[in-house]
C-alpha positions as a Markdown table, in Angstrom:
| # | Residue | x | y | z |
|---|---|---|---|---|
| 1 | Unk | 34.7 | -6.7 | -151.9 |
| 2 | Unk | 37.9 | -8.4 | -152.2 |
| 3 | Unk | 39.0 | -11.8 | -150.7 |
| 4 | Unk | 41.0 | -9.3 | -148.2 |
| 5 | Unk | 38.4 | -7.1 | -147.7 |
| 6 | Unk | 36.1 | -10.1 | -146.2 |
| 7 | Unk | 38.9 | -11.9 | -144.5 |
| 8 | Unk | 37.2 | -10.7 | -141.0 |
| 9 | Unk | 33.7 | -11.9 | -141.6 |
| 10 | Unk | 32.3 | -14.8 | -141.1 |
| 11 | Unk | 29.8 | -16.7 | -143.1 |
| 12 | Unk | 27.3 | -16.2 | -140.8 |
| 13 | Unk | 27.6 | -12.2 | -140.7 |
| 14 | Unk | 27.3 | -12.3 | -144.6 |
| 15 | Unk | 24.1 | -14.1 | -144.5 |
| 16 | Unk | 22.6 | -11.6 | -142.1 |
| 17 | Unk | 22.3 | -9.0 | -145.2 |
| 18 | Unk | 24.1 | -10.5 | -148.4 |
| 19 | Unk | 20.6 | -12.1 | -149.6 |
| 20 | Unk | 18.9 | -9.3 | -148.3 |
| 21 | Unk | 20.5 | -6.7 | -150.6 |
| 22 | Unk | 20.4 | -9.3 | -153.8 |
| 23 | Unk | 16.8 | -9.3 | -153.6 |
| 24 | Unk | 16.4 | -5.7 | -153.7 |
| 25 | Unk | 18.7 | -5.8 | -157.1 |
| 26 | Unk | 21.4 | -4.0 | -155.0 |
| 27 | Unk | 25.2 | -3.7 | -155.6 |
| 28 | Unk | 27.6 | -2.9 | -152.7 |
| 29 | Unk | 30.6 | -1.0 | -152.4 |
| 30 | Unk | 33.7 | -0.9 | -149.7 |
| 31 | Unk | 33.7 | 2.1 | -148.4 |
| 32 | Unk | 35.3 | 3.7 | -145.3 |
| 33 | Unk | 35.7 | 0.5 | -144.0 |
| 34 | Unk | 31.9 | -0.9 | -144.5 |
| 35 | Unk | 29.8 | -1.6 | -147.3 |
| 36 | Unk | 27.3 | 1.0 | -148.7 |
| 37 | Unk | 24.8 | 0.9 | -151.7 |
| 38 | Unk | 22.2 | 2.7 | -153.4 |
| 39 | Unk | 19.3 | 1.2 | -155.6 |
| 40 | Unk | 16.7 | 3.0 | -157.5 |
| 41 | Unk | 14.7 | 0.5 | -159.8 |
| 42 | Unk | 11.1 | -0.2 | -160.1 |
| 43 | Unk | 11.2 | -2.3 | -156.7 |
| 44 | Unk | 12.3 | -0.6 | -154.5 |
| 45 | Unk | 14.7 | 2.8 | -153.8 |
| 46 | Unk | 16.7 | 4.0 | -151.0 |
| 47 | Unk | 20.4 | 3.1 | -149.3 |
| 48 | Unk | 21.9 | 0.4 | -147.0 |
| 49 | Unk | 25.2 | 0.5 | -145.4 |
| 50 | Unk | 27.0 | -2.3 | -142.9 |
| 51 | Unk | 29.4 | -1.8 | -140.9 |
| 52 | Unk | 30.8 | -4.8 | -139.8 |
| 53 | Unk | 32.4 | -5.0 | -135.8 |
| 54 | Unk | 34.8 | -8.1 | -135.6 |
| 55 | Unk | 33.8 | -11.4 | -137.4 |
| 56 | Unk | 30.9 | -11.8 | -135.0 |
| 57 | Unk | 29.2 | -8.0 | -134.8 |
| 58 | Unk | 27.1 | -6.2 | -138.1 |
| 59 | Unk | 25.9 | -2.5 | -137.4 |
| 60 | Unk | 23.0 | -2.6 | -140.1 |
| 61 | Unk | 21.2 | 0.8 | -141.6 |
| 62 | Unk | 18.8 | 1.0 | -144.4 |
| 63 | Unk | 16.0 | 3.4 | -145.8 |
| 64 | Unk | 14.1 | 1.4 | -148.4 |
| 65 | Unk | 10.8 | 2.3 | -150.0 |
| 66 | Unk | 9.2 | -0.4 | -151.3 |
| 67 | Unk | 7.4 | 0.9 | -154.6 |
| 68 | Unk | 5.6 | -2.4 | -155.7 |
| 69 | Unk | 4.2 | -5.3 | -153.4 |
| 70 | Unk | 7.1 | -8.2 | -153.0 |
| 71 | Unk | 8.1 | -10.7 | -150.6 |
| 72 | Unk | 11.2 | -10.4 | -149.0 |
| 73 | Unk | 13.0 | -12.7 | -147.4 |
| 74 | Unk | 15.5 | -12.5 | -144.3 |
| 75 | Unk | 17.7 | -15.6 | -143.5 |
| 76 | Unk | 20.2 | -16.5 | -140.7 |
| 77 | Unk | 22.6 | -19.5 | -140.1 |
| 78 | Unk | 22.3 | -19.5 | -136.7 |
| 79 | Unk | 20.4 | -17.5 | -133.4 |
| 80 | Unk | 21.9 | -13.8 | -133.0 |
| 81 | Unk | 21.3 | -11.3 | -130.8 |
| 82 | Unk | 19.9 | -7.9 | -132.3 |
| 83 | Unk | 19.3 | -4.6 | -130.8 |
| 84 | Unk | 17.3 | -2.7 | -134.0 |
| 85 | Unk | 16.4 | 1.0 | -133.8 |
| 86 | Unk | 13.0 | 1.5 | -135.9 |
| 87 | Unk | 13.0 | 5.2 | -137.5 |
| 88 | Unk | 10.2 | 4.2 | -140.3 |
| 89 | Unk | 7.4 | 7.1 | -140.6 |
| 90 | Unk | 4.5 | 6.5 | -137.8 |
| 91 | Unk | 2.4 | 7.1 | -140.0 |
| 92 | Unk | 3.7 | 4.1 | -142.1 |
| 93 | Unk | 3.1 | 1.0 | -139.4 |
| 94 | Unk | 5.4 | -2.0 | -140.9 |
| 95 | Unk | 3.0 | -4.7 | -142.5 |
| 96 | Unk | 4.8 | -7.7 | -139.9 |
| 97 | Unk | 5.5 | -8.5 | -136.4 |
| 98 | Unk | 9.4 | -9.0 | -135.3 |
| 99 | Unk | 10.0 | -12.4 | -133.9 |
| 100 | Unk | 8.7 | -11.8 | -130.2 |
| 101 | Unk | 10.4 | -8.6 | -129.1 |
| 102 | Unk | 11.2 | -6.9 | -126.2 |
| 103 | Unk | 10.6 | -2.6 | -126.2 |
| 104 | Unk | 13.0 | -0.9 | -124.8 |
| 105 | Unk | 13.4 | 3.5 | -124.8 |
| 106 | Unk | 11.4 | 4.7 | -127.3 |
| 107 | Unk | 11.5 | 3.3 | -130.9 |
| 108 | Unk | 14.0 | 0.7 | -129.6 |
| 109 | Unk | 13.6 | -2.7 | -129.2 |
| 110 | Unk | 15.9 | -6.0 | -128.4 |
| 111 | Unk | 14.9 | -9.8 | -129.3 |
| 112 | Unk | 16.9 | -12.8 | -130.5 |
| 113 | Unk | 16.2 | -13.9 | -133.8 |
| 114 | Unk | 16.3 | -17.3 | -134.8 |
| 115 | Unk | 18.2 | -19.4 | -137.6 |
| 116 | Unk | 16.6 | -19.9 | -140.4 |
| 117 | Unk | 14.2 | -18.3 | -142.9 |
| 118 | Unk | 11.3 | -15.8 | -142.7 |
| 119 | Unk | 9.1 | -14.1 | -145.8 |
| 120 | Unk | 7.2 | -11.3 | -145.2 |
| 121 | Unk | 4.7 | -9.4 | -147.5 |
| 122 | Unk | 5.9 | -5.7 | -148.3 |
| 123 | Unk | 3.0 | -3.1 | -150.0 |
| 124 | Unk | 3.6 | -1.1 | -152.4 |
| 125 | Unk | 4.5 | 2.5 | -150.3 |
| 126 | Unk | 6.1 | 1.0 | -147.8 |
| 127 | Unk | 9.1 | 3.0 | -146.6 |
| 128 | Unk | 11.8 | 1.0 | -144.1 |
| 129 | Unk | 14.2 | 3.0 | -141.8 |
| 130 | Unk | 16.0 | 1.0 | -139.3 |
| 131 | Unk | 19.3 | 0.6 | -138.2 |
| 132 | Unk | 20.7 | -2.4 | -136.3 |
| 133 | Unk | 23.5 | -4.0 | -134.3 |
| 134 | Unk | 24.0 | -7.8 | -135.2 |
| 135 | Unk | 25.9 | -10.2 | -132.3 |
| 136 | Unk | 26.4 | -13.8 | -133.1 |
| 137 | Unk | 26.9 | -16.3 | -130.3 |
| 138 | Unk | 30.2 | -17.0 | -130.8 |
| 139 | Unk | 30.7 | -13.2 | -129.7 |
| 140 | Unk | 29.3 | -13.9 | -126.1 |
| 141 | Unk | 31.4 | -17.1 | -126.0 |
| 142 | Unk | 34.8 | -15.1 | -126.4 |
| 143 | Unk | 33.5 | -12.9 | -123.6 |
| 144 | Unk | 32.9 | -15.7 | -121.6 |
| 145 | Unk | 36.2 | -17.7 | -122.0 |
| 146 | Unk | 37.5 | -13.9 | -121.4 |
| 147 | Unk | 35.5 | -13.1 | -118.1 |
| 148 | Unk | 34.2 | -16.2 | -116.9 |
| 149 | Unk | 31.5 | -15.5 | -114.9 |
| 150 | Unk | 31.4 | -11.7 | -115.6 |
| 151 | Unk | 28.8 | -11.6 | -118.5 |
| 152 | Unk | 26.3 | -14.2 | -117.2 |
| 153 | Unk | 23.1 | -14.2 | -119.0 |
| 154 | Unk | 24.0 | -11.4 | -121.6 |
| 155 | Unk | 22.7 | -12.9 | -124.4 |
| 156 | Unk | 19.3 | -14.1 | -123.0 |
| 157 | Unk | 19.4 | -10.2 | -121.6 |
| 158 | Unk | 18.0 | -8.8 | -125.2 |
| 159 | Unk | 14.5 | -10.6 | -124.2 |
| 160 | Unk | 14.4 | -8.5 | -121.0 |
| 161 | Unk | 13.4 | -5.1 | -120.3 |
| 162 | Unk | 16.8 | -3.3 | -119.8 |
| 163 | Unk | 17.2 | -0.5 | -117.0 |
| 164 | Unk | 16.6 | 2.7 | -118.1 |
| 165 | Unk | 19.9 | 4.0 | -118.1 |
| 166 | Unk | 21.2 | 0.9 | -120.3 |
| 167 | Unk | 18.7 | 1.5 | -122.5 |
| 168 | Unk | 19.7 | 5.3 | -122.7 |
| 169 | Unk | 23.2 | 4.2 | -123.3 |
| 170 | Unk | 22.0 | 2.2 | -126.1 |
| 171 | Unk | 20.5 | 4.8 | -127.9 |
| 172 | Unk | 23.8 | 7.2 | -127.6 |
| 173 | Unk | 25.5 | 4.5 | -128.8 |
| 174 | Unk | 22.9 | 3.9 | -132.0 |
| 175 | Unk | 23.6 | 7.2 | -132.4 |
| 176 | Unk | 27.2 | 7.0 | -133.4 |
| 177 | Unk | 26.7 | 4.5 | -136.2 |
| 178 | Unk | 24.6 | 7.3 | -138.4 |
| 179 | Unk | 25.5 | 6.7 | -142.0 |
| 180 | Unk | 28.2 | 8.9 | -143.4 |
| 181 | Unk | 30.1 | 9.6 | -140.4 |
| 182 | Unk | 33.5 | 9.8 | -141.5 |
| 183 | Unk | 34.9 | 8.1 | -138.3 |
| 184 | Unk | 32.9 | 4.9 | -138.7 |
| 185 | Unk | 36.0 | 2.5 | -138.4 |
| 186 | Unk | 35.8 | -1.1 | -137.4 |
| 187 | Unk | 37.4 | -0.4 | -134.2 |
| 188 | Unk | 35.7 | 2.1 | -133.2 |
| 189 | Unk | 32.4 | 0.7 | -134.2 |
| 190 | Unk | 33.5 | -2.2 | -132.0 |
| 191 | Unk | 34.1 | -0.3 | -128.9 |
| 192 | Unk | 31.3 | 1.4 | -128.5 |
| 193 | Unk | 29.3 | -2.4 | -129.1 |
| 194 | Unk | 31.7 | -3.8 | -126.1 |
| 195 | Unk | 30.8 | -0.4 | -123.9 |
| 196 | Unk | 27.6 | -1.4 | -123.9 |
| 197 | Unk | 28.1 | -4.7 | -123.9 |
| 198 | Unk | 30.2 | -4.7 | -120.6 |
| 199 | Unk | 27.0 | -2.0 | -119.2 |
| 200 | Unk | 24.6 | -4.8 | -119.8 |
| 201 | Unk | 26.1 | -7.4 | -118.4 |
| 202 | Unk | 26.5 | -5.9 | -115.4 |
| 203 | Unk | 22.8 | -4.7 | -115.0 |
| 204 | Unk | 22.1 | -8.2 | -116.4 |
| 205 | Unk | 24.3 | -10.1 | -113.7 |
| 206 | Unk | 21.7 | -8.4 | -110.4 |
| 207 | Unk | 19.1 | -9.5 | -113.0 |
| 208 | Unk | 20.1 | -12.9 | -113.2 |
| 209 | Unk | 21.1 | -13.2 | -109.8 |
| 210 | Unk | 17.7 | -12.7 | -108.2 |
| 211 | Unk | 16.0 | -14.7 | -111.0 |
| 212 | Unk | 18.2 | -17.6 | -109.7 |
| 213 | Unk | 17.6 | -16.7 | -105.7 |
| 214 | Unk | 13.7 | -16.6 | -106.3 |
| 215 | Unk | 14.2 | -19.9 | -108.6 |
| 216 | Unk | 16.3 | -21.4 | -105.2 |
| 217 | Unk | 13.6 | -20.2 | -102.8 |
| 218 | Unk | 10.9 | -22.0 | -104.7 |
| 219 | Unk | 13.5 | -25.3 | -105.3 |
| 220 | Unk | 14.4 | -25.3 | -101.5 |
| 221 | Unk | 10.1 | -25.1 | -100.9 |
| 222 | Unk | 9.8 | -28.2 | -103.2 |
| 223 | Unk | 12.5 | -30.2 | -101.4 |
| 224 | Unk | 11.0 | -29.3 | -97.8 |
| 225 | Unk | 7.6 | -30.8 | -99.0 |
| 226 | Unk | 9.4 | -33.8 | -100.4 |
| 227 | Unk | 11.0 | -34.2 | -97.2 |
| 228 | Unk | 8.0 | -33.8 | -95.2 |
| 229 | Unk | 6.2 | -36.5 | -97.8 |
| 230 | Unk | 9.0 | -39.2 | -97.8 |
| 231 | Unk | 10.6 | -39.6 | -94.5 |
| 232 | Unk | 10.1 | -43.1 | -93.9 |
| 233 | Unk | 11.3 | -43.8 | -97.7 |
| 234 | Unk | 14.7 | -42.9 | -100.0 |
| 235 | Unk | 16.0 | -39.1 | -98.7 |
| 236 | Unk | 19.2 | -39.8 | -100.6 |
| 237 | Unk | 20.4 | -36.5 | -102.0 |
| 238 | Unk | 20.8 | -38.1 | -105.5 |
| 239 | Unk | 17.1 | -39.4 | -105.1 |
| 240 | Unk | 16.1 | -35.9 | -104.1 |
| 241 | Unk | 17.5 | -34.5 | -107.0 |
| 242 | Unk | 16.5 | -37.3 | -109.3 |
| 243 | Unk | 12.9 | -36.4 | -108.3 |
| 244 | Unk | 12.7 | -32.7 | -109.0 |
| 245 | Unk | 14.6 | -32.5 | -111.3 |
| 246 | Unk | 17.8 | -31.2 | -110.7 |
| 247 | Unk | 21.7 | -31.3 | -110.3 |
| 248 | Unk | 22.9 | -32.7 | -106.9 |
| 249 | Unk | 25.4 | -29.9 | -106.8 |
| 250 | Unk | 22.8 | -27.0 | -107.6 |
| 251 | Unk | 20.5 | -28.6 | -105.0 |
| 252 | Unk | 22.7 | -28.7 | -102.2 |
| 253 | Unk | 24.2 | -24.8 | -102.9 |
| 254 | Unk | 21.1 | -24.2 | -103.1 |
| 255 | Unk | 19.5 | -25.5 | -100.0 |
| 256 | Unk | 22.4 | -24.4 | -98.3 |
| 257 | Unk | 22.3 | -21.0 | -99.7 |
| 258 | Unk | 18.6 | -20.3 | -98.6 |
| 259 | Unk | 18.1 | -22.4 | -95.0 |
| 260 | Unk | 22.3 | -21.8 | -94.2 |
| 261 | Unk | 22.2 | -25.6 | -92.9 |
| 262 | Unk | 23.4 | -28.6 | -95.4 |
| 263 | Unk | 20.1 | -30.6 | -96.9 |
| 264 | Unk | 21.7 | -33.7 | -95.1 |
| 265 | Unk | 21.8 | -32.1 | -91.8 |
| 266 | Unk | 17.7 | -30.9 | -92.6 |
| 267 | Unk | 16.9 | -34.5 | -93.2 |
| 268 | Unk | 19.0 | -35.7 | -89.7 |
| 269 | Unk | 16.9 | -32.8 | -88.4 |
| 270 | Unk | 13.2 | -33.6 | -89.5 |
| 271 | Unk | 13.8 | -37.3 | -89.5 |
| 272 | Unk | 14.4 | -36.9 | -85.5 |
| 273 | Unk | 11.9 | -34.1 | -84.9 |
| 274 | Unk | 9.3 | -36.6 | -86.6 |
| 275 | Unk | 10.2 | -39.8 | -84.5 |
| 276 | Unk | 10.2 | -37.5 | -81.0 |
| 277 | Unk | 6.9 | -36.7 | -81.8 |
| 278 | Unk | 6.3 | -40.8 | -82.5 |
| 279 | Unk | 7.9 | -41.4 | -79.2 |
| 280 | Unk | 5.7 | -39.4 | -77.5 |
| 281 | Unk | 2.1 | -39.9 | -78.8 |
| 282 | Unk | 2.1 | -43.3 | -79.6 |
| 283 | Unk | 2.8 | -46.7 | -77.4 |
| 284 | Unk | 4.6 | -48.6 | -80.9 |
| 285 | Unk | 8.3 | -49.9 | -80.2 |
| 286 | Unk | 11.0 | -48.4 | -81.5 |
| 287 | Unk | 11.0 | -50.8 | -84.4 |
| 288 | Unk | 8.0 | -49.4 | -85.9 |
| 289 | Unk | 8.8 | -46.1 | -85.3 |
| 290 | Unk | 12.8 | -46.2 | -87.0 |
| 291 | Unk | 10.8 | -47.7 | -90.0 |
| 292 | Unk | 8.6 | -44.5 | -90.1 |
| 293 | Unk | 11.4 | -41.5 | -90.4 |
| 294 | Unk | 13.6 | -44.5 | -92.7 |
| 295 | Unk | 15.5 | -46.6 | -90.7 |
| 296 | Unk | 15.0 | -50.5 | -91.5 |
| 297 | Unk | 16.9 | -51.4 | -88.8 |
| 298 | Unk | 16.5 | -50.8 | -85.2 |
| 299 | Unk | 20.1 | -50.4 | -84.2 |
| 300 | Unk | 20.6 | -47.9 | -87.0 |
| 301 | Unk | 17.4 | -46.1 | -85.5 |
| 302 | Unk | 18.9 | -46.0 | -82.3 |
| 303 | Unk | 22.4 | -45.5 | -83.3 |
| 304 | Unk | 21.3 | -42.0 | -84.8 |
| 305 | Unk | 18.6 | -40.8 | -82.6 |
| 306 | Unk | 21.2 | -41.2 | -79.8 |
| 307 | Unk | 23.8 | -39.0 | -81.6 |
| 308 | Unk | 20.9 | -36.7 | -82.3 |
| 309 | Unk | 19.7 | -36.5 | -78.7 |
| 310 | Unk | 22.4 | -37.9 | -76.5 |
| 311 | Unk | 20.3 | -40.6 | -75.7 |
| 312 | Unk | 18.8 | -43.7 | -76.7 |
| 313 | Unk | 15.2 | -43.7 | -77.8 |
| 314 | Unk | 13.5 | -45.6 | -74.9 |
| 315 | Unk | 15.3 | -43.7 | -72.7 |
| 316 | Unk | 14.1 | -40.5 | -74.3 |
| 317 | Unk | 10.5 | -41.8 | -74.0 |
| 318 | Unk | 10.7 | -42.7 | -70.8 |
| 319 | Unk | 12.3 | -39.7 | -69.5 |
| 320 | Unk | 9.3 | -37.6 | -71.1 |
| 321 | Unk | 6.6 | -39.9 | -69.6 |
| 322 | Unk | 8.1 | -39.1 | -66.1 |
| 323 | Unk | 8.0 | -35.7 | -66.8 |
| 324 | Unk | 4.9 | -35.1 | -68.0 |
């Protein structure tokens, strides 16, 4: 290719199948906008095309028989995102695992694949047919400086299992990037990858969404027992959030979120219900019991069970006793 011809991808697309194709002795050529080649030697025979989408997109499609045992080697400068279609013979089970996978319709599975190097061992007689659609990260960034907020967990989405209808999608649009068609253009190519794109990030959002409210339903649990465990110590929100864990801000939306009452207000609240009870079963003074639900000093005690109550905490007592 010329310098113009590879002026739209980056180094990190040309790693995903430059040293791939040198090893199998491969030359490619620019054709209708991607790159196709052939090779017939006494390692390997068969074809591989790419079909690049954008500097941070690769469409991917090979048939290789391997005629002699070799190890081949795949390398990546960085994670990506990869959505392969696996048409190899049944009968002809590939001799290594895919970095943890996730199956999706039929012969179609998602993972993300991680920087660096991997060898695998190919037998003699092995025949590869797959075809796959490469996304970098820096893809998922422009969406999300784009749409911010719209595409939320769309990268970590090709771990999941994808709804069915997604998944179907996915497959219609595999289908378009057959080799030969004569309307493979980068734009196209490119539109179809963002189609889908946009339908998993919306399926991906609800996913994501009640990940994060069963995630705030545990958190809001955890504070709860905290509170119950340390209310004659530190409730400071920051302390609270120091101790489990987590952001002030994400705590509070949280707890807020779940209970619809501020965690400050649910510490007023238990801190009070705890000293009435105090109040009621045992004779101590009303220094001992402030200390108990975390106030040092008796006026402070006093100051807020009275804006609690309306009343000031001997007079609470005493009203009770009468009462009872």
């Amino acid at each position: 290719m010329t310098d113009h011809e590879m002026h739209s991808e980056s180094r990190e697309i040309q790693t995903l199948y430059r040293p791939q194709v040198e090893q199998l002795g491969m030359e490619l050529h620019h054709r209708s906008g991607g790159l196709e080649g052939q090779v017939d030697g006494d390692i390997c025979r068969g074809r591989f095309q790419a079909n690049p989408a954008g500097p941070y997109c690769l469409v991917i499609w090979h048939d290789i028989t391997f005629l002699r045992e070799m190890d081949f080697s795949e390398y990546a400068m960085t994670d990506y995102a990869c959505l392969t279609l696996d048409e190899s013979p049944a009968s002809n089970p590939a001799p290594y695992g895919l970095q943890p996978c996730t199956k999706q319709e039929g012969n179609m599975v998602s993972l993300v694949q991680r920087a660096g190097s991997v060898t695998n061992r190919m037998p003699a007689g092995f025949r590869s047919r797959t075809q796959s659609i490469c996304i970098l990260p820096h893809y998922f960034m422009e969406l999300e400086t784009q749409w911010p907020g719209q595409v939320k967990g769309l990268f970590d989405a090709f771990c999941q299992p994808w709804p069915s209808g997604i998944a179907l999608a996915a497959l219609t649009a595999m289908s378009k990037f057959s080799p030969g068609r004569p309307d493979q253009t980068e734009f196209l190519i490119k539109a179809h990858i963002d189609l889908l794109m946009a339908m998993l990030a919306q399926a991906s959002s609800a996913l994501v969404q009640r990940h994060e409210s069963s995630h705030d339903h545990e958190l809001v649990q955890q504070v709860k027992t905290h509170i119950q465990s340390n209310l004659g110590g530190d409730l400071s929100i920051d302390r609270i959030a120091q101790s489990l864990y987590v952001g002030r801000t994400r705590l509070c939306l949280a707890f807020r979120h779940q209970t619809e009452v501020s965690l400050a207000r649910y510490i007023r609240e238990q801190r009070m219900d705890r000293a009435r009870r105090l109040l009621l079963s045992t004779g101590e003074d009303i220094a001992w019991i402030g200390r108990q639900v975390g106030y040092m000093h008796p006026s402070s005690f006093s100051a807020a069970f009275t804006r609690e109550t309306g009343v000031a905490p001997i007079t609470w007592r005493e009203h009770c006793n009468r009462v009872r």
